[in-house]
DSSP file (Angstrom, degrees, kcal/mol; ACC not computed):
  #  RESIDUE AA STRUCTURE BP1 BP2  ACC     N-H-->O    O-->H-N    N-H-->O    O-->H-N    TCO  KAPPA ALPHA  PHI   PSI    X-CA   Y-CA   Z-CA
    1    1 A X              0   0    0      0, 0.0     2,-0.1     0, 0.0     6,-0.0   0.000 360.0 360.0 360.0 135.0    0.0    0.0    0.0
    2    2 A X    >   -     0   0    0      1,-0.1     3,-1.2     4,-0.1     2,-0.2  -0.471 360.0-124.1 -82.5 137.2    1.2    3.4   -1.4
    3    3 A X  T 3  S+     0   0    0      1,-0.2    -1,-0.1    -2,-0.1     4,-0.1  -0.129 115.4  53.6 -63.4  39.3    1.6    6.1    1.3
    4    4 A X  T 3  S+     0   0    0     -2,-0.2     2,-0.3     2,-0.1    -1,-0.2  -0.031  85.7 106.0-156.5  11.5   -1.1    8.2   -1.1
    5    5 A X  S <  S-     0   0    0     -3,-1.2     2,-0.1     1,-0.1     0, 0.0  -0.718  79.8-119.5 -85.0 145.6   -3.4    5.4   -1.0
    6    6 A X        -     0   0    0     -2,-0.3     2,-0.6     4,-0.0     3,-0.1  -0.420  27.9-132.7 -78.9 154.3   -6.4    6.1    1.4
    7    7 A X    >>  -     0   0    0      1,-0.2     4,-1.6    -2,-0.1     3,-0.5  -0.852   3.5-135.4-140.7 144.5   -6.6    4.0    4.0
    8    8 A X  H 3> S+     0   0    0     -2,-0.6     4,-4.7     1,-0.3     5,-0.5   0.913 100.2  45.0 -36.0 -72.7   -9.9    1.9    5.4
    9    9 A X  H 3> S+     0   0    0      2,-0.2     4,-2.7     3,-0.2    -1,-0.3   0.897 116.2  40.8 -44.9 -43.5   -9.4    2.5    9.0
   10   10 A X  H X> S+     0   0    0     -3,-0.5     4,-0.7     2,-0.2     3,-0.6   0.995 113.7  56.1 -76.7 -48.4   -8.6    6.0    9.1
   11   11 A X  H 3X S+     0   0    0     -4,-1.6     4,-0.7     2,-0.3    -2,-0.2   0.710 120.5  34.7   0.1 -46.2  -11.6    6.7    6.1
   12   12 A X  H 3X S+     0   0    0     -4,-4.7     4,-2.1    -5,-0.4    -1,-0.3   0.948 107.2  68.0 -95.6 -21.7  -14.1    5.0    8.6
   13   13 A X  H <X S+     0   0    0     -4,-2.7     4,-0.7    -3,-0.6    -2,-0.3   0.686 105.5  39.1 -62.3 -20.5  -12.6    6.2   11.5
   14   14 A X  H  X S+     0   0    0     -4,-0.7     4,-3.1     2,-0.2     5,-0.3   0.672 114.1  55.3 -95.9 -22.0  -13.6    9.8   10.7
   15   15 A X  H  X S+     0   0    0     -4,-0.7     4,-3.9    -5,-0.3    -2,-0.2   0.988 102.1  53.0 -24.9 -81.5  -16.7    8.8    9.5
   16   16 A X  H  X S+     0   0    0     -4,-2.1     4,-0.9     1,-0.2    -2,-0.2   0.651 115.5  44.0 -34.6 -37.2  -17.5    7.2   12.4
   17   17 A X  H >X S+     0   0    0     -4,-0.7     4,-2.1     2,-0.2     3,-0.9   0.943 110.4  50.4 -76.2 -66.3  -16.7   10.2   14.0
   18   18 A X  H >X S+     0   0    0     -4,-3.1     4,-2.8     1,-0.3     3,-0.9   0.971 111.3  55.7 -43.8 -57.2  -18.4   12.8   11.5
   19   19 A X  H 3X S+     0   0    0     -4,-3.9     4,-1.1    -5,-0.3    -1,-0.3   0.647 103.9  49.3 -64.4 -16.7  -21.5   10.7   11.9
   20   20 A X  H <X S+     0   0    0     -3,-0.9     4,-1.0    -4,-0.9    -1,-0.3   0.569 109.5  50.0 -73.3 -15.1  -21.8   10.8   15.6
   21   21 A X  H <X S+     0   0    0     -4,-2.1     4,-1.7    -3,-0.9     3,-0.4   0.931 111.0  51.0 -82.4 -45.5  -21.5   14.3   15.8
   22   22 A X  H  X S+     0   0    0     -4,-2.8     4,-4.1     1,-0.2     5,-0.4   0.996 115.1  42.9 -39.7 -79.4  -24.1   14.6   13.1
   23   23 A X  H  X S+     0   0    0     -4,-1.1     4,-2.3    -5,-0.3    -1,-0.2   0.799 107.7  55.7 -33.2 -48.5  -26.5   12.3   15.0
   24   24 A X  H  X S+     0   0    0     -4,-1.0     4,-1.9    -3,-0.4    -1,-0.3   0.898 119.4  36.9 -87.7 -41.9  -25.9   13.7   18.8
   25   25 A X  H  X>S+     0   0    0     -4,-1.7     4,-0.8    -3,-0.4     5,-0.6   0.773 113.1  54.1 -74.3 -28.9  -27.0   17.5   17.3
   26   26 A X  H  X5S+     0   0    0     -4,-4.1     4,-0.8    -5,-0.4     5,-0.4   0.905 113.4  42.1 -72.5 -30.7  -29.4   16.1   15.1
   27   27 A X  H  X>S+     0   0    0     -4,-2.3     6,-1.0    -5,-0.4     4,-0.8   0.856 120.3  45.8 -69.2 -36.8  -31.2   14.1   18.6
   28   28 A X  H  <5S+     0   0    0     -4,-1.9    -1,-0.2     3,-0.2    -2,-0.2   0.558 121.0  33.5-100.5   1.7  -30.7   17.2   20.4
   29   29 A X  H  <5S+     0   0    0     -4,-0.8    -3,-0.1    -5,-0.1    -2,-0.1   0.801 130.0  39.4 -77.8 -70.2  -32.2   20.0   17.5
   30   30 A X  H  <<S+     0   0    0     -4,-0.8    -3,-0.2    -5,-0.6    -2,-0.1   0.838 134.7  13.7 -39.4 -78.9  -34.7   17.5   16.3
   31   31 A X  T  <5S-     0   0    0     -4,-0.8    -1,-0.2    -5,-0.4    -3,-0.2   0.361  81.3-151.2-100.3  -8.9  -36.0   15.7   19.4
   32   32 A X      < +     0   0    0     -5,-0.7     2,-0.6     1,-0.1    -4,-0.2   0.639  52.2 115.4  80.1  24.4  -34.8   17.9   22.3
   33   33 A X  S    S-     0   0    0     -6,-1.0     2,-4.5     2,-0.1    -1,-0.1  -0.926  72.9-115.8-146.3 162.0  -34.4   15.6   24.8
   34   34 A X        +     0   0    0     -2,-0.6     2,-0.2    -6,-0.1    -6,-0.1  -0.224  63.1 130.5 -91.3  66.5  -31.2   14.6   26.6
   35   35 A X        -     0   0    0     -2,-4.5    -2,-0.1   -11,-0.1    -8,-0.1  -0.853  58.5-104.5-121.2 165.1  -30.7   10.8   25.6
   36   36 A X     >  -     0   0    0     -2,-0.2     4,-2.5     1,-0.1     5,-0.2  -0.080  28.3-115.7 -61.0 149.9  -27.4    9.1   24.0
   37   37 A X  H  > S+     0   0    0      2,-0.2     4,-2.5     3,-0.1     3,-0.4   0.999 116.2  60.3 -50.1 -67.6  -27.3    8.2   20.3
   38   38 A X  H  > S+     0   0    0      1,-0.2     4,-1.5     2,-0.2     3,-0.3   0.904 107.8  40.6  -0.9 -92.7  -27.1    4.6   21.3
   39   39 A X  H  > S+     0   0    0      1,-0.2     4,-2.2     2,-0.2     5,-0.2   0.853 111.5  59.9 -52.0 -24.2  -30.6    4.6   23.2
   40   40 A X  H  X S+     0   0    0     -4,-2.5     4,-2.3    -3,-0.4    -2,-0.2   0.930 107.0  49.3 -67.3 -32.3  -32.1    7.0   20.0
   41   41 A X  H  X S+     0   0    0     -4,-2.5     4,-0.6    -3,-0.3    -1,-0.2   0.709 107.6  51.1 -61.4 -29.9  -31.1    4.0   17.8
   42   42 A X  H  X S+     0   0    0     -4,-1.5     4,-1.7    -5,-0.2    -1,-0.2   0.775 115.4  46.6 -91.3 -25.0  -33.0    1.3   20.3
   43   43 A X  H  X S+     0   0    0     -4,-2.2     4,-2.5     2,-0.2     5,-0.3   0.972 106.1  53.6 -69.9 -57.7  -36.1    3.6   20.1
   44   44 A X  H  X S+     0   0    0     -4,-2.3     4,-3.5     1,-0.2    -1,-0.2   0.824 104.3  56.0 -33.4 -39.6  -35.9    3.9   16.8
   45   45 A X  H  X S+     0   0    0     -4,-0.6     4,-2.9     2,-0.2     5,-0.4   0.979 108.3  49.6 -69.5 -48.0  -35.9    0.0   16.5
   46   46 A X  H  X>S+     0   0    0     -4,-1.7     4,-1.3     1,-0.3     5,-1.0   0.890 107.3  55.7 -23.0 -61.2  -39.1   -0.1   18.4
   47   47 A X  H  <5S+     0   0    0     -4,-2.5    -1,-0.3     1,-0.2     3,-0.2   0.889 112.7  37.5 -48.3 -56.7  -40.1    2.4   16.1
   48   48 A X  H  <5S+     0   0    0     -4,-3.5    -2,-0.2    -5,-0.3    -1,-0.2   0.921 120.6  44.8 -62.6 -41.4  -39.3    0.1   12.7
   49   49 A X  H  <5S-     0   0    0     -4,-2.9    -1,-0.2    -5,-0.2    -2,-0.2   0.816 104.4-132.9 -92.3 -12.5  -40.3   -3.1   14.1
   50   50 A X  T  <5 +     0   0    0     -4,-1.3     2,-0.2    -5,-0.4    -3,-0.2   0.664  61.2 125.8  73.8   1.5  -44.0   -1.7   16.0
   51   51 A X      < -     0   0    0     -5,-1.0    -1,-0.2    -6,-0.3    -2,-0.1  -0.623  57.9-165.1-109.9-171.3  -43.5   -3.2   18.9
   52   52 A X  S    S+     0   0    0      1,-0.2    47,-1.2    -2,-0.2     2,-0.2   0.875  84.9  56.8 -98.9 -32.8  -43.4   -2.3   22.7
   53   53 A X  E     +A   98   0A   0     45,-0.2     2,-0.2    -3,-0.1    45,-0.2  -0.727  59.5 158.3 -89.3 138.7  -41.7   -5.5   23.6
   54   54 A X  E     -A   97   0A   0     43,-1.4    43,-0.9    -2,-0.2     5,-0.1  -0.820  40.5-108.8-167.4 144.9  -38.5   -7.1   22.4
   55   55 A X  E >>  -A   96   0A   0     -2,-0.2     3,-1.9    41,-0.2     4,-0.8  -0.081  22.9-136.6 -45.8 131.0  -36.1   -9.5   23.5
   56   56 A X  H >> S+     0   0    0     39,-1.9     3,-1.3     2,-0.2     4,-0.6   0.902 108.5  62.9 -37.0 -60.2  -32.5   -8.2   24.5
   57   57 A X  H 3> S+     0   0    0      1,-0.3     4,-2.7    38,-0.2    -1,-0.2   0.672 101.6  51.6   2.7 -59.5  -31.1  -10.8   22.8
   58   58 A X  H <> S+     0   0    0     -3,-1.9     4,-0.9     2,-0.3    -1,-0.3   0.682 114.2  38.3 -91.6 -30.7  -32.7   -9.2   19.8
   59   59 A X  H <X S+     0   0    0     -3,-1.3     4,-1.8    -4,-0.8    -1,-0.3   0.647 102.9  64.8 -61.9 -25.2  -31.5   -5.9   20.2
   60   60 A X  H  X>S+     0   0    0     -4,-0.6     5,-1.4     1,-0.2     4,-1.4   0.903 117.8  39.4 -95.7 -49.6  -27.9   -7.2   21.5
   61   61 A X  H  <5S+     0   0    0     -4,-2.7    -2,-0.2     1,-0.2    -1,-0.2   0.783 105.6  60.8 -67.9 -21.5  -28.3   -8.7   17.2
   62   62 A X  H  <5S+     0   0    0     -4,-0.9    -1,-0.2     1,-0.1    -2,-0.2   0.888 116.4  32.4 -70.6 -45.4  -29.8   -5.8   15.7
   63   63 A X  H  <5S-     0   0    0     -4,-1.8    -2,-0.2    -3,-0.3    -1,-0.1   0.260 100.2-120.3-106.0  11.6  -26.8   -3.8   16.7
   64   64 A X  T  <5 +     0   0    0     -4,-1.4     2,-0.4     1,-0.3    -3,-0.2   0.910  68.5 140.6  69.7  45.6  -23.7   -6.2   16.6
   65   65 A X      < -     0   0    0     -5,-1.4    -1,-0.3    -6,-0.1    -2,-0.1  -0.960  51.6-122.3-127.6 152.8  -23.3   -5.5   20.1
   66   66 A X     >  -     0   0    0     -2,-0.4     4,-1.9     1,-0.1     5,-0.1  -0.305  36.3-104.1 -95.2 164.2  -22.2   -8.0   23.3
   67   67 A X  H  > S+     0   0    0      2,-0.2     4,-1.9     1,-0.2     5,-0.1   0.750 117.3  59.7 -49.0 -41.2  -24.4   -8.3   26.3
   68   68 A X  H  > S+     0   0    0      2,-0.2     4,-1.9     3,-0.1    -1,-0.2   0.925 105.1  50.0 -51.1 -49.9  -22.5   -6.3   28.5
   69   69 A X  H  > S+     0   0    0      2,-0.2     4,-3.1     1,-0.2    -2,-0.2   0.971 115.7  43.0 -55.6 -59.1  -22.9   -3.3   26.2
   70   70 A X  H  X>S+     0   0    0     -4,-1.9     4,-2.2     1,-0.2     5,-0.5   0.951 108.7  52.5 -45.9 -59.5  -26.5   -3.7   25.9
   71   71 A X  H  X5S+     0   0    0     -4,-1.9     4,-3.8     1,-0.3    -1,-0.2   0.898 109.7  51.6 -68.6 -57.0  -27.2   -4.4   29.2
   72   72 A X  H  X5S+     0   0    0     -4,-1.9     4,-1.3     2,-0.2    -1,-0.3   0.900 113.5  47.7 -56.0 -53.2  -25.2   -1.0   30.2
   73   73 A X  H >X5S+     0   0    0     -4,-3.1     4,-1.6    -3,-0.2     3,-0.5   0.962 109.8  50.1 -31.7 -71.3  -27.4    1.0   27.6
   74   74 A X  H 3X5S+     0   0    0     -4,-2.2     4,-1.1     1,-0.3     5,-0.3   0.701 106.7  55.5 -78.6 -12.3  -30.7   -0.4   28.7
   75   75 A X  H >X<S+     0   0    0     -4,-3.8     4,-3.5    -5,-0.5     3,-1.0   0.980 103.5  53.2 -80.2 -34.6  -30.0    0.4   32.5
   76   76 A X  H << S+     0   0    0     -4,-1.3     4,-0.3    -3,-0.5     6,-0.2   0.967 118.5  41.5 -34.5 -59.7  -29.3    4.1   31.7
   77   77 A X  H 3< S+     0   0    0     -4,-1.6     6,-0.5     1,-0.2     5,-0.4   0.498 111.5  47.9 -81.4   2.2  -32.8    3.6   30.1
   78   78 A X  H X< S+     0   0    0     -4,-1.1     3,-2.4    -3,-1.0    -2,-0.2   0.752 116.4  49.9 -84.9 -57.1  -34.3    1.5   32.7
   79   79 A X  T 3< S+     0   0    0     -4,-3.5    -2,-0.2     1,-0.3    -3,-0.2   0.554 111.1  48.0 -57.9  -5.9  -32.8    4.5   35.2
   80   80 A X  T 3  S-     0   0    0     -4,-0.3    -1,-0.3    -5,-0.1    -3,-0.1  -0.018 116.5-113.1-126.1  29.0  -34.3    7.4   32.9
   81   81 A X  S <  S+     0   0    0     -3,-2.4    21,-0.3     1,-0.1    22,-0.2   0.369  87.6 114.3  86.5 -13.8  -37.9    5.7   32.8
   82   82 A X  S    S+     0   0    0     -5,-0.4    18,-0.9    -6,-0.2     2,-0.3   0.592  77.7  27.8 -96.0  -8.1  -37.8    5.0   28.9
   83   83 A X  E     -B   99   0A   0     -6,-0.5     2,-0.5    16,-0.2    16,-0.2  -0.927  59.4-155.2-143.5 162.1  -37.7    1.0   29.3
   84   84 A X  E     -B   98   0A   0     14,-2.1    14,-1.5    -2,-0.3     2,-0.4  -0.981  17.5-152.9-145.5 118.1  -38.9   -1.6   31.7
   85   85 A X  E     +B   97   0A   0     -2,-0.5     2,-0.3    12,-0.2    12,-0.2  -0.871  19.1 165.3 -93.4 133.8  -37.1   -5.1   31.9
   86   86 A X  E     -B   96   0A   0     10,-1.2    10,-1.2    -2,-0.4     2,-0.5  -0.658  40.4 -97.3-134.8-170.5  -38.5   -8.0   32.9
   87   87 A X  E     -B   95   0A   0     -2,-0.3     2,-0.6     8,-0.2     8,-0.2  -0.706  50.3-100.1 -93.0 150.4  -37.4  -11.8   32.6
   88   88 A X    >   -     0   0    0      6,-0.8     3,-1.3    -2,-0.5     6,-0.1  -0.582  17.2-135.5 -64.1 114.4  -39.1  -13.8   29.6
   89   89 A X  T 3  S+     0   0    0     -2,-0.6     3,-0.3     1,-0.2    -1,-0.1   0.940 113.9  44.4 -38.0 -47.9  -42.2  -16.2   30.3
   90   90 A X  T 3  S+     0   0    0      1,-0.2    -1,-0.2     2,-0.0     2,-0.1   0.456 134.3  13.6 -94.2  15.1  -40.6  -19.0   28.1
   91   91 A X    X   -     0   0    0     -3,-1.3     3,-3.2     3,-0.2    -3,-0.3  -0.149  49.1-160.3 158.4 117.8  -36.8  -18.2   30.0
   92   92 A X  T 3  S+     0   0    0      1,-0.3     3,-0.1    -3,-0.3    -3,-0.1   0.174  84.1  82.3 -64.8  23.8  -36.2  -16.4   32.7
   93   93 A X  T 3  S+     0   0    0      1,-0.2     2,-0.3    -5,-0.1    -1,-0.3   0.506  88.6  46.7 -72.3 -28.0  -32.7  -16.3   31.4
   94   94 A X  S <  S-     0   0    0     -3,-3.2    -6,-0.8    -6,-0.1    -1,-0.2  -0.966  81.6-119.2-156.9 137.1  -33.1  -13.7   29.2
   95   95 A X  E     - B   0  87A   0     -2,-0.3   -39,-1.9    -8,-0.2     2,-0.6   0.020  10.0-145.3 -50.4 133.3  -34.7  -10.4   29.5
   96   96 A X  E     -AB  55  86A   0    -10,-1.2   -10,-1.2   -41,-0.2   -41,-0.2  -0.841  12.2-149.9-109.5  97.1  -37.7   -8.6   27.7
   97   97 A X  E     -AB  54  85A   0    -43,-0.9   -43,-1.4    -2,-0.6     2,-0.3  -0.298  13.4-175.0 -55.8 145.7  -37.7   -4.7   27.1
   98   98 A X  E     -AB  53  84A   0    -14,-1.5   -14,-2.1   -45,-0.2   -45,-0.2  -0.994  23.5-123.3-149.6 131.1  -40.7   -3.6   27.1
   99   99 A X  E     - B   0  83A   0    -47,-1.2   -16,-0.2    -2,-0.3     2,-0.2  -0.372  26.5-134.9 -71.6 157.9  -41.2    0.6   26.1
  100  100 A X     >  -     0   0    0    -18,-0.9     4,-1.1    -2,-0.1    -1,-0.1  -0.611  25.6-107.3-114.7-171.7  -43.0    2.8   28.9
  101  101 A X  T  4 S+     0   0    0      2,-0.2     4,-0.4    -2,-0.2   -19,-0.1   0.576 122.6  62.5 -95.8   3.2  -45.7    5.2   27.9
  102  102 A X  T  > S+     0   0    0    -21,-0.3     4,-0.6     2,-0.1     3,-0.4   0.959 113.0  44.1 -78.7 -63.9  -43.2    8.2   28.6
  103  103 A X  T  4 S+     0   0    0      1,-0.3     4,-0.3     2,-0.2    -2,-0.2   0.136  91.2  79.2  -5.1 -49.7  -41.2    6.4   25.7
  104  104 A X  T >X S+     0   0    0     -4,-1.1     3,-3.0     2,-0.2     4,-1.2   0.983  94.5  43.1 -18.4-101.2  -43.7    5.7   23.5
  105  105 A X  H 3> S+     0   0    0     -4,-0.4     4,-2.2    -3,-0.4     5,-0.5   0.772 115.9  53.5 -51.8 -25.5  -44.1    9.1   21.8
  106  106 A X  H 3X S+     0   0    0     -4,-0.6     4,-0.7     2,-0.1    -1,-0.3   0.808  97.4  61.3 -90.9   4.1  -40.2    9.4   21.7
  107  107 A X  H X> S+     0   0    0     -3,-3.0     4,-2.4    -4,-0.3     3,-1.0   0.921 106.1  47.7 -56.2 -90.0  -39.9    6.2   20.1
  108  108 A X  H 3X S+     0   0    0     -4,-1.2     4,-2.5     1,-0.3     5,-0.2   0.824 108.9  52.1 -24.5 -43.5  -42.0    7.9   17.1
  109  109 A X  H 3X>S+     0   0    0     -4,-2.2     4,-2.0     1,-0.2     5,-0.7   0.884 116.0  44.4 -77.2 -27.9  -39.9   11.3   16.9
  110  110 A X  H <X5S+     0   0    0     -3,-1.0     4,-1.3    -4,-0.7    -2,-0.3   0.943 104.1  53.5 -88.6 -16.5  -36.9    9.2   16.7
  111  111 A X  H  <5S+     0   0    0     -4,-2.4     4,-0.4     2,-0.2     5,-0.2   0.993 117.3  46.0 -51.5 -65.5  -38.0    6.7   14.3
  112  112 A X  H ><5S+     0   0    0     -4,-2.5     3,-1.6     1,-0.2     4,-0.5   0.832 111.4  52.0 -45.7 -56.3  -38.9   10.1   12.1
  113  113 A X  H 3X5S+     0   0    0     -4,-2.0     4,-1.5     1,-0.3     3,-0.4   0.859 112.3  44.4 -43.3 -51.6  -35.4   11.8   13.0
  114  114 A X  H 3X<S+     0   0    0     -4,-1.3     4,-1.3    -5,-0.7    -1,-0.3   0.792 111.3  49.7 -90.6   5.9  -33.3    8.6   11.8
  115  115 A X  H <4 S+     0   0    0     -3,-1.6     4,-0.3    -4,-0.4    -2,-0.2   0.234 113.6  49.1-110.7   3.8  -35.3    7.8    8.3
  116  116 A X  H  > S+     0   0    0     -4,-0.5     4,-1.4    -3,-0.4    -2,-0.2   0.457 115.3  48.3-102.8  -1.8  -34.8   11.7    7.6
  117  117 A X  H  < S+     0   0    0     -4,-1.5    -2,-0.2    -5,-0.2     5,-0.1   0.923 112.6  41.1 -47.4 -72.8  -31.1   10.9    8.6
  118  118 A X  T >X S+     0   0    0     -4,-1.3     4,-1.4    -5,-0.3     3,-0.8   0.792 108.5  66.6 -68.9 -20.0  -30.7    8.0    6.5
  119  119 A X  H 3> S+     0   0    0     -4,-0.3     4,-1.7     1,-0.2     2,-0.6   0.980 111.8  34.8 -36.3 -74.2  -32.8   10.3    3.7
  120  120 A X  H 3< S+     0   0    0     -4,-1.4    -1,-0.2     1,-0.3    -2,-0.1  -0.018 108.2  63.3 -99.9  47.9  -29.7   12.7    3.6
  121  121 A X  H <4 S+     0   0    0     -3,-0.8    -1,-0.3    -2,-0.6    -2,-0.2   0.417 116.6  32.7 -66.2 -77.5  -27.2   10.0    4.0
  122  122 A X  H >< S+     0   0    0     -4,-1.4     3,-0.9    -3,-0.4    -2,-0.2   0.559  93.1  99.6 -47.7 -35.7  -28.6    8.7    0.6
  123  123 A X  T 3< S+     0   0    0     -4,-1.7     2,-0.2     1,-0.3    -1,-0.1   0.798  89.5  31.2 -81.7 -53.3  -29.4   11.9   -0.7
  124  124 A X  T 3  S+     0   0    0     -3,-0.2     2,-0.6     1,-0.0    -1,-0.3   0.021 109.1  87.8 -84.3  32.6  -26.3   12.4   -3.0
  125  125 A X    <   -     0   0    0     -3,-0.9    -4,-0.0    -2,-0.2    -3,-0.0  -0.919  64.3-138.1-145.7 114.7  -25.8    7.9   -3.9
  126  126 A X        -     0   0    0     -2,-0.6     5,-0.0     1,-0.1    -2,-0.0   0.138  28.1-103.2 -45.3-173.5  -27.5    6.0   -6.5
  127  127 A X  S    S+     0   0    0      1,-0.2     4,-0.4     2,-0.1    -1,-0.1   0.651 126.3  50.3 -80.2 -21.2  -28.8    3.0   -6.4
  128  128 A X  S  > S+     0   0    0      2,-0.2     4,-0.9     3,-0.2    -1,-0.2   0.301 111.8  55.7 -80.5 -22.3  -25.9    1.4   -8.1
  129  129 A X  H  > S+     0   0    0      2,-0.2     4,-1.3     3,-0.2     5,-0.2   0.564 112.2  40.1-116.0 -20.5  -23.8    3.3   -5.4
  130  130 A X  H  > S+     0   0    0      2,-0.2     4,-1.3     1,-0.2     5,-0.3   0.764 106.9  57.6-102.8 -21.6  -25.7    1.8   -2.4
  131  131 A X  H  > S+     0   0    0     -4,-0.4     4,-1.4     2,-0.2    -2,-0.2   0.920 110.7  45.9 -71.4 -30.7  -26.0   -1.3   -3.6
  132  132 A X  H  X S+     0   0    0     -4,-0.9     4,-2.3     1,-0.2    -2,-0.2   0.957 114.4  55.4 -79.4 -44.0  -21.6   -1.2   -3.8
  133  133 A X  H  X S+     0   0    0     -4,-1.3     4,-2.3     1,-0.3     5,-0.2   0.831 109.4  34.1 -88.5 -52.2  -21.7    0.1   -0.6
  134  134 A X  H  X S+     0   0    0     -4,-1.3     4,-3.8    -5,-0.2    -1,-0.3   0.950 112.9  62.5 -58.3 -41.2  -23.5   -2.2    1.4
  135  135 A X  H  X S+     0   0    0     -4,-1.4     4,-2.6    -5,-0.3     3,-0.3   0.998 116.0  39.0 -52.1 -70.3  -22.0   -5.2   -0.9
  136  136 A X  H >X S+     0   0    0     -4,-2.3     4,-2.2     1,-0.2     3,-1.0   0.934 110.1  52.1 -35.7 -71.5  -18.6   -3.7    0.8
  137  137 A X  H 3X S+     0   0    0     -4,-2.3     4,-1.7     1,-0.3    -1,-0.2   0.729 108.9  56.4 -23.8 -60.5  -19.5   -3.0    4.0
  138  138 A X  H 3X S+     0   0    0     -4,-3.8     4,-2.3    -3,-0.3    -1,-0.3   0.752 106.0  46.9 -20.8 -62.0  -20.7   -6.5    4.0
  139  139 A X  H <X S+     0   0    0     -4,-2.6     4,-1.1    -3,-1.0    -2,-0.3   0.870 109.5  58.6 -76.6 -39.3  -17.5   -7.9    3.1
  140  140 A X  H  X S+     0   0    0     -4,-2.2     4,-2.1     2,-0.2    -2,-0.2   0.887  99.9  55.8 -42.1 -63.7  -15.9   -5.7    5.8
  141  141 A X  H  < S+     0   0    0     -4,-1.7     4,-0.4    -5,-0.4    -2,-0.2   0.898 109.3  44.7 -35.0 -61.7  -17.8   -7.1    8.4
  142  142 A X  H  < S+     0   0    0     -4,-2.3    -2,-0.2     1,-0.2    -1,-0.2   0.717 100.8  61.4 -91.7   2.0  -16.8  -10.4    7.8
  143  143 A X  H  < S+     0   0    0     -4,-1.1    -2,-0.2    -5,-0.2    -1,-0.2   0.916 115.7  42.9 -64.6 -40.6  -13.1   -9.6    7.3
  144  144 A X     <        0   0    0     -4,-2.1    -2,-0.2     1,-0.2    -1,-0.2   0.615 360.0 360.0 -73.6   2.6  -13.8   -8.4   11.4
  145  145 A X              0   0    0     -4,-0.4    -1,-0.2    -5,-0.1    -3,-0.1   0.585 360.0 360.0 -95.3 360.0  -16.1  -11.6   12.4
């Protein structure tokens, strides 16, 4: 690799970077209330999927993330009212989030807030240009697995 060659890690690493800053001003213009990206992202899944309940598990998959991490999320959000955990009926091994009704309605502004995100995200990329992208990404992902 040419030192004038770009290189993946630093490329996503400011990405990564640019895009959280985007997000954390965009939660706090947009939706005005004083929660982590992280937790706008688990409402938001609430939001896509319709439900109020959904397995940790299922969250802990949604977002390529370990148990520990989740679990650390959703007590910040157990501790600020916005989730309620309980054991599973078929095993009390693993946990059910369940949204509370303060929660609810911010589930919905953030659902809206990340699909006008990903809107101008997209805005300037073909279809041809998302389709390579994901294809990559993809393949990136399992270089890390």
């Amino acid at each position: 690799m040419s030192r004038n060659t770009p290189h993946i890690v630093l490329t996503l690493k400011i990405l990564t970077n640019l895009f959280s800053r985007k997000l954390e001003e965009g939660i706090r213009k947009e939706v005005g209330n004083p929660i982590t990206p992280a937790q706008a992202q688990i409402l938001s899944f609430f939001g896509r999927t319709k439900r109020v309940s959904i397995p940790q598990r299922e969250i802990q998959k949604e977002f390529g993330i370990r148990g520990s991490t989740a679990a650390n999320i959703l007590r910040l959000m157990e501790k600020n009212n916005l989730i309620s955990r309980s054991p599973r009926a078929t095993d009390a091994r693993q946990n059910m989030v369940t949204l509370t009704e303060t929660s609810q309605e911010l589930c919905k502004q953030h659902l809206a807030f990340f699909q006008e995100f990903e809107q101008t995200l997209q805005s300037d990329l073909s279809e041809e240009e998302l389709k390579q992208f994901f294809a990559i990404t993809e393949k990136l992902k399992k270089n890390l697995e």
